[in-house]
C-alpha positions in Angstrom: 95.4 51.4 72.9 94.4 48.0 73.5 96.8 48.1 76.8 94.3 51.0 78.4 91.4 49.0 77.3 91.8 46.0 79.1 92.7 48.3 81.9 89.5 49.8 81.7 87.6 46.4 81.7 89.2 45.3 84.4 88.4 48.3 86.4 85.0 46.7 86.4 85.0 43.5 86.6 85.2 42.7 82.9 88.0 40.6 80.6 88.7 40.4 77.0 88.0 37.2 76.3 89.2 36.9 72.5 90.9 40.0 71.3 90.3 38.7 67.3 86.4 38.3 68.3 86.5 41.5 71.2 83.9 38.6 73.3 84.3 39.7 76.8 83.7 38.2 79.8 82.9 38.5 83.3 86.6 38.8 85.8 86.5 37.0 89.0 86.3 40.3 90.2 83.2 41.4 88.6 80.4 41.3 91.3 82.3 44.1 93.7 83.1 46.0 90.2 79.6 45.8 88.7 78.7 47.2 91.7 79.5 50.8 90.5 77.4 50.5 87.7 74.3 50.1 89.8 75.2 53.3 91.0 76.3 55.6 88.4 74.7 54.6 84.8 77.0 56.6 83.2 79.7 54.7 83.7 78.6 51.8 81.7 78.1 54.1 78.9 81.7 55.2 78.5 82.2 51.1 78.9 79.8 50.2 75.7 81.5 53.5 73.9 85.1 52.4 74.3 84.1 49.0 73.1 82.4 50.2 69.9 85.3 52.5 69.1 87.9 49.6 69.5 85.6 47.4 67.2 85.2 50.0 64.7 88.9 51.1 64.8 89.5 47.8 63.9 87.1 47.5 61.2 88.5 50.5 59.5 92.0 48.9 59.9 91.6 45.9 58.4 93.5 45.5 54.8 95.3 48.8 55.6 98.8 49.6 56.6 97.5 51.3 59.9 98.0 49.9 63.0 96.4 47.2 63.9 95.2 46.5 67.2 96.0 42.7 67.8 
């Protein structure tokens, strides 16, 4: 999961900066990535979404025997 994440940040320009924390960061990348979001909105929606899920899902894993995402 967190693999496909950090592919999807990097997509746009994006890093993980500190997976404990999920702080991310701007790639070197990130100006000809962020580009795309000044054109399609939506696209920084699914960006925010995924993030929230992966902070959650690690909320809810915490203490457990589930995986955990670090």
């Amino acid at each position: 999961m967190m693999r496909a994440y950090r592919m999807m940040l990097d997509f746009f320009g994006i890093e993980l900066k500190n997976e404990a924390s999920g702080k991310l960061q701007r790639a070197k990348n990130w100006e000809a990535r962020m580009a795309h979001l000044n054109q399609f909105v939506s696209v920084l929606v699914v960006i925010v979404t995924a993030h929230c899920c992966i902070e959650k899902h690690r909320h809810d894993c915490e203490g457990s025997s589930a995986l955990k995402l670090s």
